[in-house]
C-alpha positions, 0 to 999 in steps of 0.5 A, spaced: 500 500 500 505 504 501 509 502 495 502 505 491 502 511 495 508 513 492 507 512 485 501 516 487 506 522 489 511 522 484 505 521 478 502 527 481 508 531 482 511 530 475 503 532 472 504 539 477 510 539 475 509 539 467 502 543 468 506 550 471 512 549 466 507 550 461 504 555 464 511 558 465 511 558 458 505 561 457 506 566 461 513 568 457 509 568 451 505 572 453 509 577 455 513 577 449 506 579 445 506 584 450 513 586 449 511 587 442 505 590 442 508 596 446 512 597 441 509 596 435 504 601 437 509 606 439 506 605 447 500 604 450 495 611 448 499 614 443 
């Protein structure tokens, strides 16, 4: 029982761990995008 609870542990840790690296990839691109637009744009309310 103990052996299962561990494999639990770790299957659930990789998946957290997959999820906030994609959400920190999303996160670089969005501020990439934003970067951008900034620029492009000349700022923001110009």
């Amino acid at each position: 029982m103990e052996i299962m609870a561990v494999i639990l542990a770790v299957v659930i840790g990789f998946v957290v761990l997959k999820f906030i690296s994609g959400m920190v990839k999303f996160a670089v691109l969005a501020v990439i995008l934003l970067a951008l637009f900034y620029f492009m744009t000349g700022g923001f309310g110009a």
